[in-house]
C-alpha positions as CSV (number, residue, x, y, z in Angstrom):
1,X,-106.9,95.9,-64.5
2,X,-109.7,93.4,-65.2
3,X,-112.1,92.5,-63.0
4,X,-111.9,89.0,-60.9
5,X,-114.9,87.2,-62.2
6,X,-118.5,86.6,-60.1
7,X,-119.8,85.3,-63.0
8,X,-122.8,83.1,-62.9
9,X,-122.9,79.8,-64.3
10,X,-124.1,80.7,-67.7
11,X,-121.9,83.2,-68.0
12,X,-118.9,81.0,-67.3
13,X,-119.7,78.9,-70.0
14,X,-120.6,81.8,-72.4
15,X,-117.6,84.2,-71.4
16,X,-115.3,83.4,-69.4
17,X,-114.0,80.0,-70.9
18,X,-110.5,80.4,-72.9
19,X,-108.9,78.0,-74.9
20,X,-104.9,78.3,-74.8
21,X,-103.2,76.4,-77.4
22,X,-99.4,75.7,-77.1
23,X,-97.1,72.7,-77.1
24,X,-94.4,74.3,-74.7
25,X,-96.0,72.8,-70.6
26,X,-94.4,76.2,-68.9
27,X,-95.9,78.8,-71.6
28,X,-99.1,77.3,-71.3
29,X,-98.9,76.8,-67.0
30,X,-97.8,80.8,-66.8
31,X,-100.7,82.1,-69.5
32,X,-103.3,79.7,-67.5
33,X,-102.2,81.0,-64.2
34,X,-102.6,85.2,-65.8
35,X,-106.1,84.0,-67.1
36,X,-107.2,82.6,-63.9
37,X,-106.1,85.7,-62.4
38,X,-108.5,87.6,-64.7
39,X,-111.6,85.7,-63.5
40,X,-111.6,83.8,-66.8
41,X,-111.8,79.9,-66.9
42,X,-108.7,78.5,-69.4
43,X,-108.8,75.5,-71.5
44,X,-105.7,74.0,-72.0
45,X,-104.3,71.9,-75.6
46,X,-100.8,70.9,-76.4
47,X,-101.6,70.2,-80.1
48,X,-103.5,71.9,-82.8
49,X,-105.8,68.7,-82.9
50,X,-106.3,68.6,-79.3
51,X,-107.4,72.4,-79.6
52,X,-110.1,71.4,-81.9
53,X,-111.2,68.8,-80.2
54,X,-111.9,70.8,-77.2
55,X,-113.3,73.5,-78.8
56,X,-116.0,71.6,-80.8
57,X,-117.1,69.8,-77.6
58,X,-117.1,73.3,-75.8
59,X,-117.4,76.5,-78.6
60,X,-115.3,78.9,-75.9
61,X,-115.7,82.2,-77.5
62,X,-112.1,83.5,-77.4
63,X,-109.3,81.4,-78.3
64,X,-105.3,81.5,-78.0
65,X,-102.9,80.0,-80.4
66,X,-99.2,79.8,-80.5
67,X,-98.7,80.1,-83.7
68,X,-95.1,77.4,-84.4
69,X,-96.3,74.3,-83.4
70,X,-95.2,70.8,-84.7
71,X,-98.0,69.2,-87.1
72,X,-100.5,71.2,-86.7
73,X,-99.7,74.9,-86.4
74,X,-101.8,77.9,-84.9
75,X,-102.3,79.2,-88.8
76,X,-104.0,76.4,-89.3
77,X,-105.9,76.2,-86.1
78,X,-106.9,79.7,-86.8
79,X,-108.5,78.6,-89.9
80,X,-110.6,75.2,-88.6
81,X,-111.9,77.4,-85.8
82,X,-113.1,79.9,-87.9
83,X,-114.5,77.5,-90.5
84,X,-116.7,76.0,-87.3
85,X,-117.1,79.1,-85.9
86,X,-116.5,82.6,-87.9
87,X,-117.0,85.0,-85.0
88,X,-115.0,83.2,-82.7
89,X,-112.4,85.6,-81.1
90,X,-108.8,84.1,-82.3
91,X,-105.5,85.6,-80.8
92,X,-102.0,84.2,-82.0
93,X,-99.0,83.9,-79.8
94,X,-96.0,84.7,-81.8
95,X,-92.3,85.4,-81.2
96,X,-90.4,88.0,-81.9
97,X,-89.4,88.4,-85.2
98,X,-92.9,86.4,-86.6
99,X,-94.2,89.6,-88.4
100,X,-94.7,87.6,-91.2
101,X,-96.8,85.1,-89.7
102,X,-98.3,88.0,-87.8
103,X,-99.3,89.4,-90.6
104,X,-100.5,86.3,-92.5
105,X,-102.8,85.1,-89.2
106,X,-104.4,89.1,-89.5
107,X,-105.2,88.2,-92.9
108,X,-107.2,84.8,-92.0
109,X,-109.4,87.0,-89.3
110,X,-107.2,86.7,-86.2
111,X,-108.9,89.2,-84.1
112,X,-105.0,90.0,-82.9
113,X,-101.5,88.8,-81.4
114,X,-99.3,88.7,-78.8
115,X,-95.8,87.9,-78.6
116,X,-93.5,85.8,-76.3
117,X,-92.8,85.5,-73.6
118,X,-96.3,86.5,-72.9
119,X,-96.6,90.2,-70.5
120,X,-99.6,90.3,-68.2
121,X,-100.4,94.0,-69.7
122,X,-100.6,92.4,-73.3
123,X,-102.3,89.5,-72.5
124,X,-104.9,91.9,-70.7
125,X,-104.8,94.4,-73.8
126,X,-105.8,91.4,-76.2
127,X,-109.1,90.4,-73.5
128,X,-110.3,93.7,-73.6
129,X,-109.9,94.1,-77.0
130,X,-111.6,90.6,-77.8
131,X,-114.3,91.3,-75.1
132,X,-115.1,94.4,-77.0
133,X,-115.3,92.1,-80.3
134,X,-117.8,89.7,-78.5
135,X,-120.3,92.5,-77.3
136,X,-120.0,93.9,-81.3
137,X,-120.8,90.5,-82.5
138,X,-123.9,90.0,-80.1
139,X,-125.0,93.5,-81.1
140,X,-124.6,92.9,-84.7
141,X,-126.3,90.0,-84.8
142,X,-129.3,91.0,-83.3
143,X,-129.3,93.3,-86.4
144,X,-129.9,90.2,-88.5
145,X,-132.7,88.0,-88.2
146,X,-134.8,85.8,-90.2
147,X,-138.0,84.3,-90.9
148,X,-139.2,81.4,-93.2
149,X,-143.0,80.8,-94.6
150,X,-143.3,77.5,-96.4
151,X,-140.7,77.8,-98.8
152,X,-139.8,81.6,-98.6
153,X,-137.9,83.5,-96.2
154,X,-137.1,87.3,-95.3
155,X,-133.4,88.1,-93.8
156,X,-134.0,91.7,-92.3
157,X,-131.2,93.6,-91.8
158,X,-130.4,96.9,-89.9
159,X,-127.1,98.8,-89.5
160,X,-124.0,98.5,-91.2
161,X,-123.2,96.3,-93.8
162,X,-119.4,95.6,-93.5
163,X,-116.8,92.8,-93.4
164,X,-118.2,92.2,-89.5
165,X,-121.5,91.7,-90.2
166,X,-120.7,89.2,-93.1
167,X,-120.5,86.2,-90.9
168,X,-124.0,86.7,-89.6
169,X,-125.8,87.2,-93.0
170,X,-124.1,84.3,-94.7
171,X,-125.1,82.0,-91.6
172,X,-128.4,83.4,-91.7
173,X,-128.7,82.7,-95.7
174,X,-127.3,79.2,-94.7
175,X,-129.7,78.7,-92.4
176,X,-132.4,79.4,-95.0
177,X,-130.9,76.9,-97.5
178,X,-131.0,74.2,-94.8
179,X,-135.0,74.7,-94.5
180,X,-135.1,74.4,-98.4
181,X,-136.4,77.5,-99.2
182,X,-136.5,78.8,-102.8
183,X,-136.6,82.2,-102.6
184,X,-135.0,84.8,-100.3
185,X,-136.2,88.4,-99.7
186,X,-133.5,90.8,-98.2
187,X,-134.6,93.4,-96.2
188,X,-132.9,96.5,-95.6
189,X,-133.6,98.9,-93.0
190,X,-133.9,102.7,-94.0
191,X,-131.0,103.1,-91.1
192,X,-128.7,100.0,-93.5
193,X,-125.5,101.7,-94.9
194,X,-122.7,99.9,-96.8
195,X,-119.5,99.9,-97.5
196,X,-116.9,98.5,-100.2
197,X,-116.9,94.6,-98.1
198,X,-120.1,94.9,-97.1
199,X,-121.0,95.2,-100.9
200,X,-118.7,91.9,-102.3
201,X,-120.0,89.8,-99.6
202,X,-123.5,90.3,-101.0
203,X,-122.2,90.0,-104.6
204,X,-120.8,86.6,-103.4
205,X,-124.1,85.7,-101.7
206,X,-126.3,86.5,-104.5
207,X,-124.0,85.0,-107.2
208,X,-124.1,81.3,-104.8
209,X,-128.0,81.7,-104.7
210,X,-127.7,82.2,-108.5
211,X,-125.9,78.6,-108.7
212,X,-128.2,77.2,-106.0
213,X,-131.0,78.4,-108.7
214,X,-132.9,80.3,-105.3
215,X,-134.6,83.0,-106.0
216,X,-132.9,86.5,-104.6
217,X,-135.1,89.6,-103.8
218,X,-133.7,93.2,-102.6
219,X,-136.0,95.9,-100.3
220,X,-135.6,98.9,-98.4
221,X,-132.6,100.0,-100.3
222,X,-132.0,104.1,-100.3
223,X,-131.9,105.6,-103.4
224,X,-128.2,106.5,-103.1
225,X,-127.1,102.8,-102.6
226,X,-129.6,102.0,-105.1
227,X,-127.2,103.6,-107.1
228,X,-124.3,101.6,-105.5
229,X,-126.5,98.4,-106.6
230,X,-126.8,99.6,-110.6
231,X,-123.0,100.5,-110.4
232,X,-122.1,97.0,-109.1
233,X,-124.8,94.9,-112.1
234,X,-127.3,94.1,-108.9
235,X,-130.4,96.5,-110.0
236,X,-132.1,93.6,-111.3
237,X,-132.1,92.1,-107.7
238,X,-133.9,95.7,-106.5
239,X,-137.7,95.2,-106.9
240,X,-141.0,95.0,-104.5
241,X,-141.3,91.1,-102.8
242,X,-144.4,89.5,-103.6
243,X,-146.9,89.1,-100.8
């Protein structure tokens, strides 16, 4: 079982806070009543737009949708959330028979789903496994950090380039656009590996700094993903930064 929550204030805001989104009262009164149980702090919204609302005002870090709702549904609370906030943890409450709609919330970065009517051992499955996402997320983005020198910066990266840590290099690239910078120098760690997503998401970040006409600059590469880089038409990217 989870732990009942003696959480400090901070932590409550940065934690513990859930926002449940459903339009049925009673679903949303028996899910509140499990999370409280749990130690964690719900928020409640009848209505997709309601559930944004809240959650711009607040950012809670994991977020429950049912997924049929009139006017707005959860697919497409799924999606605004994670425009505002990519590594936001989003479950989807489905019923039985929803595969489909399972399947296509997955395929929008849902972190997971449950079904209905909601079990306390499911509900408690999907916390852990979000809670485990959170603690990868903080992890991974202290594995990406930036600096910017008049109109230059450096993104240094360390561990693995994947899917997961392409949320945190594009808002750390879109952070550097913001200061106005014309040139960006990415730097790998020796310890940076990469796999197939991890690869496309840079593609797709050097090809917008292309259109954006800002200057893109590649370092610390291995010599076997230096390899990877000539395979995929980005060796041109891979040469020494200029002090």
């Amino acid at each position: 079982m989870l732990a009942q929550n003696t959480s400090t204030d901070q932590d409550i805001t940065e934690r513990t806070r859930v926002l449940v989104v459903d339009d049925e009262p009673a679903t949303l009164k028996i899910f509140c009543m499990f999370l409280e149980a749990y130690g964690y702090h719900p928020l409640r919204a009848e209505s997709g737009p309601e559930a944004l609302s809240i959650f711009a005002e607040v950012l809670p870090p994991i977020v429950f949708t049912d997924i049929k709702m009139p006017g707005m549904d959860g697919i497409e609370v799924l999606k605004r959330i994670k425009a505002m906030a990519p590594t936001t943890e989003v479950v989807v409450i489905t019923g039985h028979g929803d595969m489909d709609l399972a399947i296509k919330a997955l395929n929008n970065d849902a972190t997971d789903f449950i079904n209905k009517p909601i079990k306390r051992h499911e509900l408690e499955n999907a916390l852990v496994r979000a809670g485990k996402r959170i603690d990868l997320s903080q992890m991974r983005q202290e594995c990406i950090n930036f600096t910017i020198k008049k109109k230059k910066a450096a993104i240094k990266i360390a561990g693995n380039v994947d899917a997961f840590a392409a949320p945190f290099i594009w808002d750390a690239y879109h952070q550097c656009l913001q200061a106005g910078v014309n040139a960006v120098d990415f730097i790998f760690s020796d310890s940076a590996s990469f796999n197939g997503a991890g690869m496309e998401n840079l593609r797709e970040i050097f090809e917008d700094a292309q259109n954006k006409e800002v200057q893109i600059i590649v370092s610390g590469i291995s010599s076997n993903f230096k390899k990877v880089f000539h395979e995929l038409g980005l060796s041109n990217l891979l040469s020494t930064p200029a002090p």
